[in-house]
N, CA, C, O and CB atoms as a CASP TS submission, in Angstrom:
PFRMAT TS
TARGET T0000
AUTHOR 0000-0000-0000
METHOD Language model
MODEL 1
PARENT N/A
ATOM      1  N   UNK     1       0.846  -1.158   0.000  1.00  0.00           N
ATOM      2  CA  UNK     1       0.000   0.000   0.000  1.00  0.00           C
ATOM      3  C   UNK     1       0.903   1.235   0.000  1.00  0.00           C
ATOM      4  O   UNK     1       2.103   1.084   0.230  1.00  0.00           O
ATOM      5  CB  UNK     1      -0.969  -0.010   1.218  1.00  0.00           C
ATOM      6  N   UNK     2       0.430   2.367  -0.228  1.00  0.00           N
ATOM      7  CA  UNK     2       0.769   3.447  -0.632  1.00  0.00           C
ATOM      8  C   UNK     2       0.536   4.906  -0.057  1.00  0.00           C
ATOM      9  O   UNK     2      -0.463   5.472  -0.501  1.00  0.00           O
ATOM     10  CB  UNK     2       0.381   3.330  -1.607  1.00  0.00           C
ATOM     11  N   UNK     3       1.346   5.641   0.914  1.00  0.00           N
ATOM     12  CA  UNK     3       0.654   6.617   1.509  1.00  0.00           C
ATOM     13  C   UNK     3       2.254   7.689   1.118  1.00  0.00           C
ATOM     14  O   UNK     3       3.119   7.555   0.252  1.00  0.00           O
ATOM     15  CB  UNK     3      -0.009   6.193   3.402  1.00  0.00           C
ATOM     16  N   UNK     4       2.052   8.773   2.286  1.00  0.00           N
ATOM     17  CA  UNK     4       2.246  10.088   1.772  1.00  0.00           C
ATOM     18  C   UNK     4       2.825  10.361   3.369  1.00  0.00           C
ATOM     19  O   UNK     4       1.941  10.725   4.145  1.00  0.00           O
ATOM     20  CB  UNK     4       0.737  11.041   1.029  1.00  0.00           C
ATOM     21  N   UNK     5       4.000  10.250   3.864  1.00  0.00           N
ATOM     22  CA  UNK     5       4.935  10.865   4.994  1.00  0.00           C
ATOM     23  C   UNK     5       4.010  12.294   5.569  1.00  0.00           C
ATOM     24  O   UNK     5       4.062  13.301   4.863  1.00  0.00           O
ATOM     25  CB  UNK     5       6.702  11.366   4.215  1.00  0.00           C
ATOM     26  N   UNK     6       3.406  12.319   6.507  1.00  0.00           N
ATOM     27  CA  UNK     6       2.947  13.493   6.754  1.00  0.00           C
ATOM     28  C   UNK     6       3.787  14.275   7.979  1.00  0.00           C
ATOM     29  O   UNK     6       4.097  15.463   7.903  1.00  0.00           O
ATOM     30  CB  UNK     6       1.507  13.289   7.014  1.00  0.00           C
ATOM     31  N   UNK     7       4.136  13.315   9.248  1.00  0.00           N
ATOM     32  CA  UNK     7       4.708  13.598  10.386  1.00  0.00           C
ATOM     33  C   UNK     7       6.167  12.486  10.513  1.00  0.00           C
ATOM     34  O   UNK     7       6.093  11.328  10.102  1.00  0.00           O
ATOM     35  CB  UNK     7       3.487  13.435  11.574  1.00  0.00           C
ATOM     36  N   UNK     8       7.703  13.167  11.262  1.00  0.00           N
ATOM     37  CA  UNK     8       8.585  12.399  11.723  1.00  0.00           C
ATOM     38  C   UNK     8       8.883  13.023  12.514  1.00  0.00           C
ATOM     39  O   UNK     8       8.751  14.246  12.520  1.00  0.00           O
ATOM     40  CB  UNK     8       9.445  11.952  11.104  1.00  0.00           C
ATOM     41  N   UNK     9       9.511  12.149  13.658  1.00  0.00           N
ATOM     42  CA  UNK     9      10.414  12.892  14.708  1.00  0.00           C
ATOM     43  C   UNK     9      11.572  12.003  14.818  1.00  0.00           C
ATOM     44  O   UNK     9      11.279  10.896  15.271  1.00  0.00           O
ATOM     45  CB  UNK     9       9.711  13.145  16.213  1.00  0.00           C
ATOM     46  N   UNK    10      12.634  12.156  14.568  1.00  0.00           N
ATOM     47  CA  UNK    10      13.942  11.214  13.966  1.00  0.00           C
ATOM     48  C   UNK    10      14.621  11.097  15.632  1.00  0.00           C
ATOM     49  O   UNK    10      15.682  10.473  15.625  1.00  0.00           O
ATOM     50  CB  UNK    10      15.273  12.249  12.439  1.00  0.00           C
ATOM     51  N   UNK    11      14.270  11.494  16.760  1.00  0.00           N
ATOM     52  CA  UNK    11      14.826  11.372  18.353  1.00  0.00           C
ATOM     53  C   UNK    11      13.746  10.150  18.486  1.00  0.00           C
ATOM     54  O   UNK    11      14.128   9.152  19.097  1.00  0.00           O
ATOM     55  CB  UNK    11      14.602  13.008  19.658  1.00  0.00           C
ATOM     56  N   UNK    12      12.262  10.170  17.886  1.00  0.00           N
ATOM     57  CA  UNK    12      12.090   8.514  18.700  1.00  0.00           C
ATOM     58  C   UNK    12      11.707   7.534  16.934  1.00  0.00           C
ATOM     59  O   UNK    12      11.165   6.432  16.847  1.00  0.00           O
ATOM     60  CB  UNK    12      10.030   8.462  20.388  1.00  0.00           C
ATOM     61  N   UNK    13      12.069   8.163  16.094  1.00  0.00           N
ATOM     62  CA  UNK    13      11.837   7.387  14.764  1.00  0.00           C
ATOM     63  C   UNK    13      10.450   6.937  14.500  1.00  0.00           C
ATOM     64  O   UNK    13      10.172   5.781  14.182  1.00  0.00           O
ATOM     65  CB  UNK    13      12.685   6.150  14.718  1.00  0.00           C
ATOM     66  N   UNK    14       9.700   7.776  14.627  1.00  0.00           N
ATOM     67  CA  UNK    14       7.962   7.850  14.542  1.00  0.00           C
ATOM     68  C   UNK    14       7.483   8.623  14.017  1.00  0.00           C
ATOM     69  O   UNK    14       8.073   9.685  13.819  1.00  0.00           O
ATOM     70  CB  UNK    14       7.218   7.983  15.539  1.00  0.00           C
ATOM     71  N   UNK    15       6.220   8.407  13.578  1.00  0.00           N
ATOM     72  CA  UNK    15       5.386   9.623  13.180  1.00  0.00           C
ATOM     73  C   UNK    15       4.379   8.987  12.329  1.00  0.00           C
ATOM     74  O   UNK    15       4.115   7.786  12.390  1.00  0.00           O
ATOM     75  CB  UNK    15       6.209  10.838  12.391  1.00  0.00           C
ATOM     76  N   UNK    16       3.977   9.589  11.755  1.00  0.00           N
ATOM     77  CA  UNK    16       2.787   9.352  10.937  1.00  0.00           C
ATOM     78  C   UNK    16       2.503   9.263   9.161  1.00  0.00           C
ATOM     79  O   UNK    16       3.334   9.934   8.549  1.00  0.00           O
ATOM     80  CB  UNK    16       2.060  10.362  11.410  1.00  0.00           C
ATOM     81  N   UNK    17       1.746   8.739   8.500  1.00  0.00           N
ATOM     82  CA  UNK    17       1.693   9.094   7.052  1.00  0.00           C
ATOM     83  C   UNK    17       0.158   9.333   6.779  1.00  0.00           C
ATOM     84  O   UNK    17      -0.552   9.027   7.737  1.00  0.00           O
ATOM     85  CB  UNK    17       2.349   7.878   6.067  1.00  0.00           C
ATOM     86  N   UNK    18      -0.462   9.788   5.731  1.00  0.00           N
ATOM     87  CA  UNK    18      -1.765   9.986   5.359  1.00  0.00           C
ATOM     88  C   UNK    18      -1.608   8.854   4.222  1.00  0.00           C
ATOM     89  O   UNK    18      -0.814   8.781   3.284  1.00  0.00           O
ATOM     90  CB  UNK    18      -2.213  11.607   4.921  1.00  0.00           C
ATOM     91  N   UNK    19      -2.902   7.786   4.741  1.00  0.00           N
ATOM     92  CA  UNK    19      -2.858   7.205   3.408  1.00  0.00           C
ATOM     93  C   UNK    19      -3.802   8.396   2.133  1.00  0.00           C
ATOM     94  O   UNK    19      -4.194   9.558   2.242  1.00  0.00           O
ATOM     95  CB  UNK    19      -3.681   5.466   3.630  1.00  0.00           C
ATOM     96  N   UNK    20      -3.875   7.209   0.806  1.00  0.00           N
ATOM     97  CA  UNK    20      -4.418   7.689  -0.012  1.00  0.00           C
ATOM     98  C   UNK    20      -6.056   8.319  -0.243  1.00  0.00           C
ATOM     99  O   UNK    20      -6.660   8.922  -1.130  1.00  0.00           O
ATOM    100  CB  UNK    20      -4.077   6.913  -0.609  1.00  0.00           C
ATOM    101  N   UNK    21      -6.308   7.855   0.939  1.00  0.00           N
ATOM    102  CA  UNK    21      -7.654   8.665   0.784  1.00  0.00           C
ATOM    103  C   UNK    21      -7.987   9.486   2.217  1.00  0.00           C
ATOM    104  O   UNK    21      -9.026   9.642   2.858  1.00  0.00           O
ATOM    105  CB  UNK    21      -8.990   7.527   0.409  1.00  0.00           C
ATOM    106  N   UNK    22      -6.596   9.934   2.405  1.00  0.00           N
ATOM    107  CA  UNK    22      -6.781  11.272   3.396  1.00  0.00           C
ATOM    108  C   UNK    22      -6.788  10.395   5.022  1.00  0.00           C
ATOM    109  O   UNK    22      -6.754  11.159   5.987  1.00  0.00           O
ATOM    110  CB  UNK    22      -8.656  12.333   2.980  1.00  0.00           C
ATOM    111  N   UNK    23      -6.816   9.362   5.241  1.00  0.00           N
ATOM    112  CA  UNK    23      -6.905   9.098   6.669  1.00  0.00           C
ATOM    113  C   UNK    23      -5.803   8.728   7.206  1.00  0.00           C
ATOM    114  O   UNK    23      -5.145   7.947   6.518  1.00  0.00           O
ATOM    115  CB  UNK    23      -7.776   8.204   7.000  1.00  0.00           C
ATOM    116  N   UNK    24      -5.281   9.083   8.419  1.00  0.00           N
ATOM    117  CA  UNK    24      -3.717   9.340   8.706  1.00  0.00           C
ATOM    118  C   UNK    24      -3.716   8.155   9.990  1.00  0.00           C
ATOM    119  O   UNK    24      -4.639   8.013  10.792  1.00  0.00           O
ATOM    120  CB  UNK    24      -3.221  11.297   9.254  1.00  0.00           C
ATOM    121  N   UNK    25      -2.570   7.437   9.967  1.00  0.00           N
ATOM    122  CA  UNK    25      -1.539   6.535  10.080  1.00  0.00           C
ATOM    123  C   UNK    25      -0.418   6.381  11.154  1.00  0.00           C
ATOM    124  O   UNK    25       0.652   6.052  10.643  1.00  0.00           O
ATOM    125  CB  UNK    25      -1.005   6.678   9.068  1.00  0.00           C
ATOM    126  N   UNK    26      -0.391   6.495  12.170  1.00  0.00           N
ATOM    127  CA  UNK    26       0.913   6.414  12.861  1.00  0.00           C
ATOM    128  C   UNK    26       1.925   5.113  13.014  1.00  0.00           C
ATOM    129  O   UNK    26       1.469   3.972  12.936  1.00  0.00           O
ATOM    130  CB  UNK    26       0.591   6.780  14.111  1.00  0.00           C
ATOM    131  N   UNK    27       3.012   5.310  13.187  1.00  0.00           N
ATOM    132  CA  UNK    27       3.986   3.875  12.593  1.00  0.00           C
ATOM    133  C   UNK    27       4.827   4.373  14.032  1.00  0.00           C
ATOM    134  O   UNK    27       4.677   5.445  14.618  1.00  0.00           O
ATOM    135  CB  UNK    27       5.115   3.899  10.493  1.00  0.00           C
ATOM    136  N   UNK    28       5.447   3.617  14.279  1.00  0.00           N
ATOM    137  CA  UNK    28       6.429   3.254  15.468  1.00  0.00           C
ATOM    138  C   UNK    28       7.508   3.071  14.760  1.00  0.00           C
ATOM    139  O   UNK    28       7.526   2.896  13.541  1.00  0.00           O
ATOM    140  CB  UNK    28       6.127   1.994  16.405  1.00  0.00           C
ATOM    141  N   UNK    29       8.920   3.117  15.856  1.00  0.00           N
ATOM    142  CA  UNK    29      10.275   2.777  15.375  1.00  0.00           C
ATOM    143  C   UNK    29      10.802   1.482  15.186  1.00  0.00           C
ATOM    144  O   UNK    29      11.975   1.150  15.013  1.00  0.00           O
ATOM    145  CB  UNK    29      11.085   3.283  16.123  1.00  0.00           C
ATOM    146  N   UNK    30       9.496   0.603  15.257  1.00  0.00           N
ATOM    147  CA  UNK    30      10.017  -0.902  14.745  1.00  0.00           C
ATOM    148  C   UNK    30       9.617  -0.683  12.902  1.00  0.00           C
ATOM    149  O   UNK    30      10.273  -1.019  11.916  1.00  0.00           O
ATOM    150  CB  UNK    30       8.848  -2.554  15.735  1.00  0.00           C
ATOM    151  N   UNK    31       8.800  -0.257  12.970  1.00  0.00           N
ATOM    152  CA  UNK    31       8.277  -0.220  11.391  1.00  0.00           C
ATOM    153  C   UNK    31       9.222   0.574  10.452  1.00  0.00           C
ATOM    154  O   UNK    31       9.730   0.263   9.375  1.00  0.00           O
ATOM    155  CB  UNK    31       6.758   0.527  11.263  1.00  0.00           C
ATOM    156  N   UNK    32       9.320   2.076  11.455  1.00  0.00           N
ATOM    157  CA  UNK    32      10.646   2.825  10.388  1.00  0.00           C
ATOM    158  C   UNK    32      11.841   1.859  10.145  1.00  0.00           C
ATOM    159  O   UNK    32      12.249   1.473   9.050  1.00  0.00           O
ATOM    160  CB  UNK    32      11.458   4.327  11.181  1.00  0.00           C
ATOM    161  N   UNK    33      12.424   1.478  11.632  1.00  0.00           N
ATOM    162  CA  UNK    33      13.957   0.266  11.674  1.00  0.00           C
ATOM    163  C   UNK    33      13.534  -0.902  11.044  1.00  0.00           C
ATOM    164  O   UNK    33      14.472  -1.688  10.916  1.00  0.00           O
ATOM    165  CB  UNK    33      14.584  -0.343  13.380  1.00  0.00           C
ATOM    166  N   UNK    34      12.482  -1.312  10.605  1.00  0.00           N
ATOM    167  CA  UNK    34      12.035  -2.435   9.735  1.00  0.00           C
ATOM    168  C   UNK    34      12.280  -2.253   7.938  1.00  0.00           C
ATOM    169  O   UNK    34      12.604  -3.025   7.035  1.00  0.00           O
ATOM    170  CB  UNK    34      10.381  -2.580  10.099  1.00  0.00           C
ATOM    171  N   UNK    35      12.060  -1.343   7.994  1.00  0.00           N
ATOM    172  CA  UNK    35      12.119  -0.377   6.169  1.00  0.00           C
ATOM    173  C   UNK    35      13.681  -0.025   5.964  1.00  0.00           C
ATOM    174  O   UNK    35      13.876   0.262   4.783  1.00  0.00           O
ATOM    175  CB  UNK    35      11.049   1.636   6.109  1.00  0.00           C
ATOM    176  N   UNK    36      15.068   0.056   6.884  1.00  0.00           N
ATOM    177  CA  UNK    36      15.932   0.133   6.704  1.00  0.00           C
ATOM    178  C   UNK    36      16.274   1.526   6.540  1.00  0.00           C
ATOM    179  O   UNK    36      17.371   1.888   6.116  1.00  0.00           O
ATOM    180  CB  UNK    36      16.100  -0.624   6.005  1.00  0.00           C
ATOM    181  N   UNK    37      15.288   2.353   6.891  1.00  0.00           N
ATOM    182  CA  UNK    37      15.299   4.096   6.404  1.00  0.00           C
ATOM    183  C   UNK    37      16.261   4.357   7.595  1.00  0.00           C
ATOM    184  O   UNK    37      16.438   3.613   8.560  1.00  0.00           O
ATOM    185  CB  UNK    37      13.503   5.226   6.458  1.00  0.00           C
ATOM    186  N   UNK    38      17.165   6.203   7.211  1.00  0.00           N
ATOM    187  CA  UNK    38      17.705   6.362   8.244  1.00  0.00           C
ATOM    188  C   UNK    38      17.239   8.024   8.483  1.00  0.00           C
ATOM    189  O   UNK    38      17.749   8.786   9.305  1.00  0.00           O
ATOM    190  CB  UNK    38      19.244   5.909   8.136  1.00  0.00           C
ATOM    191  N   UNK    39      16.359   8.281   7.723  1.00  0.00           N
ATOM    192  CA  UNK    39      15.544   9.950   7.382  1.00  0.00           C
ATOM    193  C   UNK    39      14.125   9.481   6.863  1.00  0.00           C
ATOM    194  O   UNK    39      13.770   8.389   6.419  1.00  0.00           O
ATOM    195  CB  UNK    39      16.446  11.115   5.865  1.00  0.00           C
ATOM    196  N   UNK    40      13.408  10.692   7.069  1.00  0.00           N
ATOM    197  CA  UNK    40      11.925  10.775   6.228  1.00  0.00           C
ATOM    198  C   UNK    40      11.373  12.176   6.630  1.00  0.00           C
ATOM    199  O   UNK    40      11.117  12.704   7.712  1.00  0.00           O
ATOM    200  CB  UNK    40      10.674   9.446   6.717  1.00  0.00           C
ATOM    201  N   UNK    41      11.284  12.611   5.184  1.00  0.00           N
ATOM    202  CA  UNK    41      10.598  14.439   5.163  1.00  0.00           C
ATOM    203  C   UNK    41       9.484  14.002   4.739  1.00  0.00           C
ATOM    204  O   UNK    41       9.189  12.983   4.114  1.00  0.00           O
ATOM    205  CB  UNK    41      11.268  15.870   4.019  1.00  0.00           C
ATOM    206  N   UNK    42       8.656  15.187   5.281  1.00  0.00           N
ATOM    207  CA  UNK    42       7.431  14.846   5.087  1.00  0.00           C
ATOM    208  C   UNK    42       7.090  15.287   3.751  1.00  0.00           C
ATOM    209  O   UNK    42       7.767  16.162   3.212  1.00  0.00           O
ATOM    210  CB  UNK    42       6.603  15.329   6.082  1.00  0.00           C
ATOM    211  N   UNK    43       5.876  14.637   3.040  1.00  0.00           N
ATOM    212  CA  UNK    43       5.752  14.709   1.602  1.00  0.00           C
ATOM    213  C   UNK    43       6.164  13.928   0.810  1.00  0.00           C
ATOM    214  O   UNK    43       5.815  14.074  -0.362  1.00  0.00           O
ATOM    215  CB  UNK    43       6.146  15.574   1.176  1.00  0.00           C
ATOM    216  N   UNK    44       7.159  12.692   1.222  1.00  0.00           N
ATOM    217  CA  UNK    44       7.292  11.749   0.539  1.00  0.00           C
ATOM    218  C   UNK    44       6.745  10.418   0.483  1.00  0.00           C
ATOM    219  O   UNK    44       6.550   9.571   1.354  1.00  0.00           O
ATOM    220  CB  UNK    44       8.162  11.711   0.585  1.00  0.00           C
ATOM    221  N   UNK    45       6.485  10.456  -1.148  1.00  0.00           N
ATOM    222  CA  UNK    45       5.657   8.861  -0.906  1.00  0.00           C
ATOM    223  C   UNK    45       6.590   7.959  -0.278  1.00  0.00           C
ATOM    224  O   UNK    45       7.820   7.930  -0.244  1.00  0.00           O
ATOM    225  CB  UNK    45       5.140   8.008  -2.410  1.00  0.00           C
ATOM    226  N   UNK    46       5.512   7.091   0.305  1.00  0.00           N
ATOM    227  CA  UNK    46       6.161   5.634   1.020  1.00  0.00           C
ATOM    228  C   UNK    46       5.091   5.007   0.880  1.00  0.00           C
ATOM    229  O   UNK    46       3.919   5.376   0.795  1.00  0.00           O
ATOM    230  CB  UNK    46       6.730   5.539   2.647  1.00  0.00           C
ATOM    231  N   UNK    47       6.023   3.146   0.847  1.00  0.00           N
ATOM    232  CA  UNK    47       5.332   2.567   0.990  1.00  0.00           C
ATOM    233  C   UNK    47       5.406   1.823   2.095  1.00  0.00           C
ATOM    234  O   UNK    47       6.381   1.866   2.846  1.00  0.00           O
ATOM    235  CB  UNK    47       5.210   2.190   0.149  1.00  0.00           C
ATOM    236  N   UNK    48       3.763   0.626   2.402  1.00  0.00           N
ATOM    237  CA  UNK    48       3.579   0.781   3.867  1.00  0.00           C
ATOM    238  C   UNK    48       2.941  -0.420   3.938  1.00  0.00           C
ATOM    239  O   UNK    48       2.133  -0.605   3.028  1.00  0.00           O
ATOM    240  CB  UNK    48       2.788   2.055   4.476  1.00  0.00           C
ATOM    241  N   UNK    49       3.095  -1.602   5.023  1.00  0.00           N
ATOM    242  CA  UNK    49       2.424  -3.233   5.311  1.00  0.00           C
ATOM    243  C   UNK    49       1.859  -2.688   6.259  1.00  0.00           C
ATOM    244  O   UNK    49       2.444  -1.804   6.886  1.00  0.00           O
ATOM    245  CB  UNK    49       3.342  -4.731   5.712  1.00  0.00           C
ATOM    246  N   UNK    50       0.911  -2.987   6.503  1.00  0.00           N
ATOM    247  CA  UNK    50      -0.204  -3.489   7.710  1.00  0.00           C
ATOM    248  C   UNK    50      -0.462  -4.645   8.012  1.00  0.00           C
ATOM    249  O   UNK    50      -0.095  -5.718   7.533  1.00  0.00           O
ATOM    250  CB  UNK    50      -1.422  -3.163   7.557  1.00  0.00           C
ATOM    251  N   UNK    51      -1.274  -4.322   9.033  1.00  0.00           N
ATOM    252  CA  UNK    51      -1.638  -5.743   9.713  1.00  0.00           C
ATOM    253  C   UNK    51      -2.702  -5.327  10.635  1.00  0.00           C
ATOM    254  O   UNK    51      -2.831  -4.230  11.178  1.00  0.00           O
ATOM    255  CB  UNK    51      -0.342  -6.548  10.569  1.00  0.00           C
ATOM    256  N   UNK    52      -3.527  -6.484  10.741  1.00  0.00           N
ATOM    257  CA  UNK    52      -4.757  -5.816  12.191  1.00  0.00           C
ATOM    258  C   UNK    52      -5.834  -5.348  11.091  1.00  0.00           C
ATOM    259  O   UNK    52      -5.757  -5.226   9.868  1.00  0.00           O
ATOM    260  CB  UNK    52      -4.051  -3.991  13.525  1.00  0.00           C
ATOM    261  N   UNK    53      -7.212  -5.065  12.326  1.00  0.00           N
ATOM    262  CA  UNK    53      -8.003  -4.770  11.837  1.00  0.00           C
ATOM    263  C   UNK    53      -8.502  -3.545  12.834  1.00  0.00           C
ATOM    264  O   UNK    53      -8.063  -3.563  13.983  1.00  0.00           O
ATOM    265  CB  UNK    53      -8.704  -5.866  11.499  1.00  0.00           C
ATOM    266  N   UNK    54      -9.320  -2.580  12.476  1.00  0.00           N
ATOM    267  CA  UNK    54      -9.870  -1.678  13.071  1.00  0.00           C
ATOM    268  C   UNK    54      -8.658  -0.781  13.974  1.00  0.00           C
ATOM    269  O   UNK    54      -7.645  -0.208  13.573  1.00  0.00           O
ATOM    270  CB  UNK    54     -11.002  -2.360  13.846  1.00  0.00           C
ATOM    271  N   UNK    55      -9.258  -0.937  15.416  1.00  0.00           N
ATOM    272  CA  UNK    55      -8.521  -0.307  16.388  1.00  0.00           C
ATOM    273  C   UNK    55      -7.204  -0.601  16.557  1.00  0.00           C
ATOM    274  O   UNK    55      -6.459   0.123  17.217  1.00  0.00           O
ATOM    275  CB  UNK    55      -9.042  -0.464  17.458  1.00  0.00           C
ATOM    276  N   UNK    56      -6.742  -1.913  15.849  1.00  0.00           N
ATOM    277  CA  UNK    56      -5.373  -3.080  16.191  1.00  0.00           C
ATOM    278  C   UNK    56      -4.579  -2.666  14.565  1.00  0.00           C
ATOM    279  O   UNK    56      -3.415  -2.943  14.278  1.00  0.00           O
ATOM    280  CB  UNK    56      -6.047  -5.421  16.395  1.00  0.00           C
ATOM    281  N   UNK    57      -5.319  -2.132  13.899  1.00  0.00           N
ATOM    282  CA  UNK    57      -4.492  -2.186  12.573  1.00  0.00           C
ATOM    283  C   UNK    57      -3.258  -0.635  12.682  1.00  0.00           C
ATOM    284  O   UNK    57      -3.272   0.580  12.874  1.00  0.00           O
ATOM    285  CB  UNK    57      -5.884  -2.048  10.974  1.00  0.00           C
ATOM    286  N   UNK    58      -2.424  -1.651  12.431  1.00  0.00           N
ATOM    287  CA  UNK    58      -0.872  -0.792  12.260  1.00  0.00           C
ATOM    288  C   UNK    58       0.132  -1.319  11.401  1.00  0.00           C
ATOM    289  O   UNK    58       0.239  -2.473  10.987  1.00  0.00           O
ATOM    290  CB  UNK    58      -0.052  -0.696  13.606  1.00  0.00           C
ATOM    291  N   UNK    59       1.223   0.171  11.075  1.00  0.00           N
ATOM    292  CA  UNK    59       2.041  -0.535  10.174  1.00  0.00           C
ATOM    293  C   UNK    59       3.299  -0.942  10.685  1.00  0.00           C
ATOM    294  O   UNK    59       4.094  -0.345  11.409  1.00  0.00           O
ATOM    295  CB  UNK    59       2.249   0.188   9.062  1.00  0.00           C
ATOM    296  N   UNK    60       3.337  -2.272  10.081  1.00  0.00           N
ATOM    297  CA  UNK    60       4.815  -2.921  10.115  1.00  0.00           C
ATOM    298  C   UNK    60       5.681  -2.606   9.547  1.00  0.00           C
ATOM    299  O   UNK    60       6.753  -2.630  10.151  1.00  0.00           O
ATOM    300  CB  UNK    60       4.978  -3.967   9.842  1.00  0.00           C
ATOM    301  N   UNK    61       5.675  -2.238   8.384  1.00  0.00           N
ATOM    302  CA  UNK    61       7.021  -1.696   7.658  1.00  0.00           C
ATOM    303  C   UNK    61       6.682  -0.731   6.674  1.00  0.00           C
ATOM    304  O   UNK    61       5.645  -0.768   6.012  1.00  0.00           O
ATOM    305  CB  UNK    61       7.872  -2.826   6.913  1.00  0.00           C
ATOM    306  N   UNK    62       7.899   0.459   6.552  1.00  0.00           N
ATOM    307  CA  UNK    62       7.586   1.759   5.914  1.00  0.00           C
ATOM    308  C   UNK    62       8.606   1.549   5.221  1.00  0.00           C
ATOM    309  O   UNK    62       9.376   0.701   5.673  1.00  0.00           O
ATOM    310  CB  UNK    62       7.460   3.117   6.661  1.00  0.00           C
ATOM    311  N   UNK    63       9.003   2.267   3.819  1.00  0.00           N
ATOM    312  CA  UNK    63       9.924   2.505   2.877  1.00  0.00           C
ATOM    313  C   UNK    63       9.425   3.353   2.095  1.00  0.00           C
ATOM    314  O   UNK    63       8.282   3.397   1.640  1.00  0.00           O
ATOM    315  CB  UNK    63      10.360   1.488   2.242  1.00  0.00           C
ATOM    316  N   UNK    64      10.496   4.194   1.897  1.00  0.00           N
ATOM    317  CA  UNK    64      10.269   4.805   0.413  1.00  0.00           C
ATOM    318  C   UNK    64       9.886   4.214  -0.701  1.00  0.00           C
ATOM    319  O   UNK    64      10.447   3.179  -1.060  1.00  0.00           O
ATOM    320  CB  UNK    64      11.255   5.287  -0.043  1.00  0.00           C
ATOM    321  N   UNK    65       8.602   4.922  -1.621  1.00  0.00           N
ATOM    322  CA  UNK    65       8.476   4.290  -2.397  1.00  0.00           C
ATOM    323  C   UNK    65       9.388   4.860  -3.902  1.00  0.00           C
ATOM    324  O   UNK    65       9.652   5.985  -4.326  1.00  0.00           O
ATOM    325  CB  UNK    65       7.098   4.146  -2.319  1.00  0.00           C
ATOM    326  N   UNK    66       9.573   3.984  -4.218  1.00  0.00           N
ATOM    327  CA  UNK    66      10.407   3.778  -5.761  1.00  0.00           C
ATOM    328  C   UNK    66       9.496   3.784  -7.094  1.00  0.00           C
ATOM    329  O   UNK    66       8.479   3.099  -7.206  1.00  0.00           O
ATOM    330  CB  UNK    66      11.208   2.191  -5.810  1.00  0.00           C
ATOM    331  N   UNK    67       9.933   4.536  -7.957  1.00  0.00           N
ATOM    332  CA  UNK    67       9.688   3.444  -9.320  1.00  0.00           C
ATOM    333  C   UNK    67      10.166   2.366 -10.211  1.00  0.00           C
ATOM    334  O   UNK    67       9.447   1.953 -11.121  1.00  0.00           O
ATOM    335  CB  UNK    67       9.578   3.913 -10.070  1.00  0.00           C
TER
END
């Protein structure tokens, strides 16, 4: 899946992305340290695994997305 870096704070490696239809996302520093990233400005696409449903759904791994 496919969202859009909205929030980082690189002291605890977190923050947030908006997916594609505007509803926003928070990821933890297992998911950033999972994607191998060592930066993220906001505005850049990334891509993004989930898991869970509803209240439990979060992402596991973030990366930049490529073409």
């Amino acid at each position: 899946m496919q969202a859009t870096a909205y929030t980082y704070d690189p002291s605890t490696r977190s923050g947030s992305v908006l997916l594609d239809d505007g509803t926003p996302m928070d990821f933890g520093a297992d998911a950033f340290d999972a994607g191998g990233l060592r930066l993220l400005r906001p505005g850049q696409r990334v891509r993004i695994e989930v898991e869970g449903d509803g209240e439990r759904r979060r992402i596991t791994f973030l990366t930049l997305q490529t073409l």
